[in-house]
N, C-alpha and C positions, 0 to 999 in steps of 0.2 A: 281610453285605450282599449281594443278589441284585442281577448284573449282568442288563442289559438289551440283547443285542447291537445291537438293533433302534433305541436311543436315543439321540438324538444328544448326550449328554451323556457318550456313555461315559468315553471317553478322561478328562474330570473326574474323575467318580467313580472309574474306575482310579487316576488323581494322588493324590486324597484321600486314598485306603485304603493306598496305599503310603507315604503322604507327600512326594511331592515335590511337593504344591503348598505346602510352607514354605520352601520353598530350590529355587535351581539354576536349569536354562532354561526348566523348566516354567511361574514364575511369568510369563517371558515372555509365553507364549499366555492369559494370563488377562485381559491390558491391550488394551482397545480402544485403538488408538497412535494418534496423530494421521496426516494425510495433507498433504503438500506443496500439495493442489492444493483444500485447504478452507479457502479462503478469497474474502474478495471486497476490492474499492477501490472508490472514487467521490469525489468532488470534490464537497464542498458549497456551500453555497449562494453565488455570489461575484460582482459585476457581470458580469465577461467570460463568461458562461454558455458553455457546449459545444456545439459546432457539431452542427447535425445531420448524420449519428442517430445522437450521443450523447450527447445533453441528458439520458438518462435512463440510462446506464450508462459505464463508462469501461472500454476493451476490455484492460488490461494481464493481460499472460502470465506475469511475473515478477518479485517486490517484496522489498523487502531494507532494512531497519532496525535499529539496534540498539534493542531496548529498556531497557538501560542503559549506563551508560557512568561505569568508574571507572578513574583512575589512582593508582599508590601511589608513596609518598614511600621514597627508600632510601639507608640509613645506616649506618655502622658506628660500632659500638663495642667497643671492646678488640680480641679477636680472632673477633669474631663478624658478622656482616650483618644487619642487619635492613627490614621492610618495615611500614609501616602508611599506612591509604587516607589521601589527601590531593585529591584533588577532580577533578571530572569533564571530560570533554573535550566537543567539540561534536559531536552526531550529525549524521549524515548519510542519506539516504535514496537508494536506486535503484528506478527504474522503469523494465517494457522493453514495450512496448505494442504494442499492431496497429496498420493506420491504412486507410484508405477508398482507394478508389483517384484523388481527387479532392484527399488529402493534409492534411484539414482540422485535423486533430488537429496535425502539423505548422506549418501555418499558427499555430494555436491555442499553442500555444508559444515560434512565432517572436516574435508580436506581447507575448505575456506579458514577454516579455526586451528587446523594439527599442521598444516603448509603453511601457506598465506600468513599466519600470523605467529604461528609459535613456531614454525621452522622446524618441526619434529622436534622439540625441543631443547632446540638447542640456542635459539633468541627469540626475542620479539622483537617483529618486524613492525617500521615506524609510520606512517600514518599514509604515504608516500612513496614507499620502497617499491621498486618494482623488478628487483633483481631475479635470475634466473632461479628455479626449483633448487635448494641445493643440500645434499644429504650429507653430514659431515664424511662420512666410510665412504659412500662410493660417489662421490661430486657430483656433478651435474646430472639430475633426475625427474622422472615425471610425476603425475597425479594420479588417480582411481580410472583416471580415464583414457592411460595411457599419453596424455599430452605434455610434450615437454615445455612449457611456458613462463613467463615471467609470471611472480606473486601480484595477486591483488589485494590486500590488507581491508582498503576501503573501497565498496562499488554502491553503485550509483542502482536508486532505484525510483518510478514513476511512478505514482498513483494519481488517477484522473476520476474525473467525477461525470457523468454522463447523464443525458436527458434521455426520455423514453425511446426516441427514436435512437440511440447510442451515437447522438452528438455530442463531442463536447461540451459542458455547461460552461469553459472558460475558467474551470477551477483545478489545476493541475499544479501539483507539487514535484520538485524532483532532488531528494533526500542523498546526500552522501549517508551512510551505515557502515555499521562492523555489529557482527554479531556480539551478544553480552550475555552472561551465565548458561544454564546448560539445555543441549537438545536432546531431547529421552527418547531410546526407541520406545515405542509402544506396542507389545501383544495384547491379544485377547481370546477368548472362545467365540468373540464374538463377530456375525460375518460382514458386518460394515465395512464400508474406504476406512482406509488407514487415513488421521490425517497427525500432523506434526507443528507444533509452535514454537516461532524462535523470536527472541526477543534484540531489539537493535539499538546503537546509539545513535543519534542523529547526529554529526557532526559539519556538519552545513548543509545546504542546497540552494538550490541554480537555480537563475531565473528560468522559467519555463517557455519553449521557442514561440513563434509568433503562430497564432492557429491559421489551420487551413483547410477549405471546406472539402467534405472526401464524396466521392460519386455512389451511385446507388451499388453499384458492384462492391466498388472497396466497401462499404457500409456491409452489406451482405456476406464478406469475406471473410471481415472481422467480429462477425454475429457470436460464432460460437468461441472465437478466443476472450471478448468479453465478458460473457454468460456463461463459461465452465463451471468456474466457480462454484456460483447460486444452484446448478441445476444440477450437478453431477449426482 
């Protein structure tokens, strides 16, 4: 076999001819690996829509889910232990997001948890509900955003997983949530993005729609709604 020093394949075909591309750390370099920051979120479609400007993208920097969840049952017999599965626990979801300097995302949160679910306190609404804004004292009312709308209790959220070119890799989840314990404003002296973490329960999710291949334009379009995030 005639090497090419000039090729960028060498180092491969060196691997090959010696053989270690069948074993050891070589196979390493042969796996396009995944990236922490190839990914996206967005929030679909749900009455309490996204404050502008972010009706059209949702600026989170770091997302965390389990994709399964099992516990196992454990027993002895004689002088031995044993273990076999025995049924699953409840997921949970984290989210740590940017926000505007106007705080809307915030806002948009608060009212999800003091409207949508506690009713200004005056019930908790059920998992389903999707009855009009309603204030005991002055009845039918709106939100931080001026919108007079039906409660959303639980909304629907996407997170997809993306190859370098910000294809789909085909691994796309789509979580019913309700937020779960509390959101802190955060100050500081210090002059950084603000950002915010909110903690969700997962209480189902939907099979994910059938993919579809998107053109170089749409691709280019949706560059920076996926990559906010990472690079803000």
């Amino acid at each position: 076999m005639a090497f090419d020093p000039t090729n960028l394949n060498f180092q491969k075909q060196l691997s090959s001819l010696i053989g270690f591309d069948n074993y050891g750390v070589d196979q390493l370099r042969s796996v396009e690996w995944g990236r922490k920051y190839l990914w996206a979120v967005k929030f679909l479609d749900t009455t309490a829509t996204l404050p502008d400007p972010f009706k059209e993208f949702f600026p989170a920097s770091d997302v965390e889910f389990p994709v399964g969840s099992l516990d196992s049952f454990s027993f002895d017999l004689a002088q031995s232990s044993y273990k076999i599965p025995q049924r699953s626990q409840i997921r949970q979801m984290s989210i740590t997001f940017f926000d505007n300097v106007d705080g809307a995302l915030l806002k948009w949160f608060k009212d999800w948890i003091q409207i949508d679910i506690l009713n200004f306190g005056q019930y908790v609404s059920c998992i389903n509900d999707e009855h009009f804004i309603f204030e005991e004292q002055g009845g039918r009312t709106t939100d931080s955003f001026n919108e007079e709308r039906r409660v959303s209790p639980v909304r629907t959220i996407q997170v997809e997983q993306l190859k370098p070119d910000l294809e789909p890799t085909g691994l796309t989840y789509i979580l019913k949530v309700y937020p779960e314990g509390e959101i802190n404003f955060v100050g500081s002296s210090a002059s950084e993005a603000t950002t915010y973490t909110v903690n969700f329960v997962i209480v189902g999710e939907n099979k994910p729609p059938a993919s579809s291949k998107k053109s170089n334009t749409e691709k280019l379009s949706n560059l920076g709604v996926k990559t906010l995030g990472r690079f803000l």
